[in-house]
N, C-alpha and C positions, 0 to 999 in steps of 0.2 A: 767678271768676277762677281759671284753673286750670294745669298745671304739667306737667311729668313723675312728680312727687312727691306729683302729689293735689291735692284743693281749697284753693285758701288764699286766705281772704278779709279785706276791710281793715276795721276799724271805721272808721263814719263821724264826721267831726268832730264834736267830743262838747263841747265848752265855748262857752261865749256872749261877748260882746263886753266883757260887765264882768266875768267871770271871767276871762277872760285880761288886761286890764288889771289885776286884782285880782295874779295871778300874776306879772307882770312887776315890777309896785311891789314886792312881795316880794322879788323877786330882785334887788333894788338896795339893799334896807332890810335883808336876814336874809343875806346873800349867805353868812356863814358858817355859817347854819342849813340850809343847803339839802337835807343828807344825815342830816336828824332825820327819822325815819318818822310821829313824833307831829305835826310840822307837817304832810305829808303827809294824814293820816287828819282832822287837825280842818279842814284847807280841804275834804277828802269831805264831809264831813258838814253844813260851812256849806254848803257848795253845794245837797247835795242837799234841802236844807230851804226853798231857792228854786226847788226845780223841776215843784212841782205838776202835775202829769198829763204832765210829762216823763222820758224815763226815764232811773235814776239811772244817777250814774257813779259807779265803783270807784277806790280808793285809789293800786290801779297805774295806773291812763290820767293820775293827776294826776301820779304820781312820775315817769311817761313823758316826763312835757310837761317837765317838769323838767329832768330828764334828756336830750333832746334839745337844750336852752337852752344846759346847758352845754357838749355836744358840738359845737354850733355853735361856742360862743365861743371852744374849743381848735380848734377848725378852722380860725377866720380866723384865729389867729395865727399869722404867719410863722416857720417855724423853719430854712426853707431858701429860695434862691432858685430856685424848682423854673419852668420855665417850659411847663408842660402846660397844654393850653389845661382839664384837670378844676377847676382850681385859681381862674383867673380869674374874680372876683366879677364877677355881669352886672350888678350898680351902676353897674360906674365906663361912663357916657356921655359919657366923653372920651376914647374910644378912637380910634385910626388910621385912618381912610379909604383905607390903603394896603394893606391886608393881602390876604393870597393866598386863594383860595377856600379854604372848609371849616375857615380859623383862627377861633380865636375872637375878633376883632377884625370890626369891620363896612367892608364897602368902599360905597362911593358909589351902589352900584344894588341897593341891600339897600330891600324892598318894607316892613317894616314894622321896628314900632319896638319896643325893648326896656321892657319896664312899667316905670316908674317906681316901684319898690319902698317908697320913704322917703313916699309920699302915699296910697297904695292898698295892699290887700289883696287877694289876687289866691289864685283857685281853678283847677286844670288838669285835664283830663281822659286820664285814663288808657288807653293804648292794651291795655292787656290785660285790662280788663274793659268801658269803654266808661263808667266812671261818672266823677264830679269829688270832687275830694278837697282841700281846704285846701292851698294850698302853704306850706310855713313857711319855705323862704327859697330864692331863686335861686343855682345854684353856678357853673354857665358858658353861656356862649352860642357858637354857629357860624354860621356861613352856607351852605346848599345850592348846590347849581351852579344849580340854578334862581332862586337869589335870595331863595327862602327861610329866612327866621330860626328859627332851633330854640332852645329855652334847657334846659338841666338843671335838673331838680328835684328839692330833696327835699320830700315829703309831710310834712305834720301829723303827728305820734305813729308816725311811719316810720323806720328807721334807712337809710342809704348801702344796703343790696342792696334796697330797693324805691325806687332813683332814676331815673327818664326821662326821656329825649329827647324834648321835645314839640315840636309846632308852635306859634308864638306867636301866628299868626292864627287857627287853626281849635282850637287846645288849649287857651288859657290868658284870664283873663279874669275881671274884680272880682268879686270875693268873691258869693255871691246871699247875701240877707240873710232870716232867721227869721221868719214872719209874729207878731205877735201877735193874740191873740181880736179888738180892736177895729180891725185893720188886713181883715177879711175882703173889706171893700167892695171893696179895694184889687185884687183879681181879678177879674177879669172871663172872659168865653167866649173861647178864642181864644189867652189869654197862655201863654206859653215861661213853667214854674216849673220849679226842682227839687226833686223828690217824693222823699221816704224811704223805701226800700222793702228790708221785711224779711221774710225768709223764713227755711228751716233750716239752709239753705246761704250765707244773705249780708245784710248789712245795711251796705248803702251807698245813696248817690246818686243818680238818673240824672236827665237830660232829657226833661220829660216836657208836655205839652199839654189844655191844661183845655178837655172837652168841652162839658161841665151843668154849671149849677151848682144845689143845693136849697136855696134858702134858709130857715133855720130862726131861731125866735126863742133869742137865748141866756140862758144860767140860771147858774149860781151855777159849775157848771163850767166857761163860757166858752163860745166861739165851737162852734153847734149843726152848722152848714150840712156840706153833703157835695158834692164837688168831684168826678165822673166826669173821669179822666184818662186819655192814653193816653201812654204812653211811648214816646220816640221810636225806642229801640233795635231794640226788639222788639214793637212795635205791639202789647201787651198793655191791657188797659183796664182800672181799677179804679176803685173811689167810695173815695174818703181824706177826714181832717177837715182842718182848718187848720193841726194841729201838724205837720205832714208835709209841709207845703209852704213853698217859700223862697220869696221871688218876685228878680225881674232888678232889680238899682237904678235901669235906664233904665224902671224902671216909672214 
């Protein structure tokens, strides 16, 4: 992902389904311990002590997550009656069917529909590097002259200058979810996953297409097999294990 200022790349979403529920409980239960560095550093450590042949996280990506919670929570609170459409939560779907092109209000011939935030978890794809990244929460929505819906995001462990303008049909879309060693069956030749893929320059996401599959017996370390994939970006191929693959929930 690159700039006028040189390379700059995003770490990929770094926490699982019950550590982030673990972290959210926290922040309702400790809400005035939130800025103890020791709370910080003992969730690193429980964590990484469940993360067997995954790779650890650091103290700042937890104090991040943190820290982004409550950047959010001073965000939605109203301190003025500002009416820019930046401002406008894409929650509220009881907006005006009257509104002028390119507000952030939906009019009557608007082709798709805004995610439902409060039931789903929802991942967007990044136009300046082509990978998908966690969204942690929806800030505005527009409409195209074509009729297209765009919404604002901010990313996972991102602050406001890495937020985009995505397409809701072709950019955004529930969350892919983590394989585990006993879920391997659950791939097959053929299926849409997304594959982790780390190099010196980048460790994110992309979409990527399971050529082979080797099925191997598993041992003490888990899931053996190797997965030939190609990515759909850039038509590169590689053999990955399971820990490296998400699969699509319409699996």
């Amino acid at each position: 992902m690159g700039n006028t200022d040189g390379l700059k790349t995003r770490e990929p979403p770094s926490f699982s389904e019950s550590e982030i529920k673990q972290m959210e409980k926290l922040i309702l239960e400790k809400k005035d311990e939130l800025l103890d560095e020791s709370l910080f550093q003992k969730l690193t450590e429980e964590f990484n002590l469940g993360r067997a042949g995954n790779k650890a996280i650091q103290m700042e990506q937890v104090q991040g997550w943190f820290q982004d919670k409550i950047n959010q929570a001073s965000e939605n609170t109203p301190s003025s009656p500002i009416a820019s459409e930046e401002m406008l939560p894409v929650s509220d779907t009881s907006l005006s069917n009257n509104a002028p092109e390119s507000s952030s209000d939906l009019h009557k011939g608007t082709k798709d529909k805004i995610p439902d935030i409060t039931e789903l978890e929802f991942e967007a794809k990044s136009s300046r590097d082509g990978a998908w990244y966690d969204v942690a929460m929806f800030l505005a929505h527009r409409v195209l002259a074509s009729g297209e819906l765009e919404v604002r995001v901010r990313f996972q462990g991102f602050g406001a200058e890495e937020d985009e303008w995505v397409n809701v049909k072709k950019a955004v879309r529930e969350r892919s979810i983590p394989l585990e060693s006993s879920e391997c069956r659950k791939v097959s030749v053929g299926d849409l996953v997304l594959c982790f893929r780390e190099s010196s320059e980048e460790a994110i996401y992309f979409d990527a297409h399971v050529l082979e599959i080797q099925r191997k017996l598993h041992d003490i370390r888990g899931c053996r097999c190797l997965f030939l994939i190609r990515y759909d970006h850039d038509q590169t191929e590689e053999k990955v294990h399971l820990r490296r693959l998400c699969r699509r929930p319409a699996y």
